[in-house]
C-alpha positions, -999 to 999 in steps of 0.1 A, spaced: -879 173 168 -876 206 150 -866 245 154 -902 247 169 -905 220 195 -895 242 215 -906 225 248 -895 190 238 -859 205 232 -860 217 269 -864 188 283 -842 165 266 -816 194 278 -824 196 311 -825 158 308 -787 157 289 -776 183 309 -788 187 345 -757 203 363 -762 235 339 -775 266 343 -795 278 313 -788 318 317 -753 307 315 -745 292 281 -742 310 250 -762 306 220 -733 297 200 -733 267 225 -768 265 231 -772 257 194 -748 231 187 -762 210 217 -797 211 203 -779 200 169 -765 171 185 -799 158 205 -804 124 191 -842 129 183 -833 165 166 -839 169 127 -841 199 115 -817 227 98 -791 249 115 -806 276 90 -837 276 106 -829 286 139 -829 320 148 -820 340 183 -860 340 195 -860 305 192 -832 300 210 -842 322 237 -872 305 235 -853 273 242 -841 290 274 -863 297 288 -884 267 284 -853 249 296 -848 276 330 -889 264 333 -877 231 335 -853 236 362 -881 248 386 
């Protein structure tokens, strides 16, 4: 997975991490988590605060 799977990340999140409430974590956090997805391979210097909020809300989608 890269930066721009964005939909693939949310799942494996909500997957990982089903007790937690998107809107609450922080970017800092909600970085290093993606980082650390098994399938993940791309570049901390490609990610940006769009695609994390991206990420987000893909991952609040999930949650519904």
């Amino acid at each position: 997975m890269k930066w721009t799977d964005v939909n693939d990340i949310a799942i494996e999140l909500y997957d990982s991490k089903p007790d937690v409430d998107p809107l609450s974590v922080r970017f800092t956090d909600l970085m290093q988590w993606v980082l650390e997805l098994p399938e993940f391979d791309d570049t901390p210097e490609r990610c940006n605060e769009k695609i994390l909020e991206a990420i987000q809300m893909a991952w609040l989608d999930e949650q519904d």
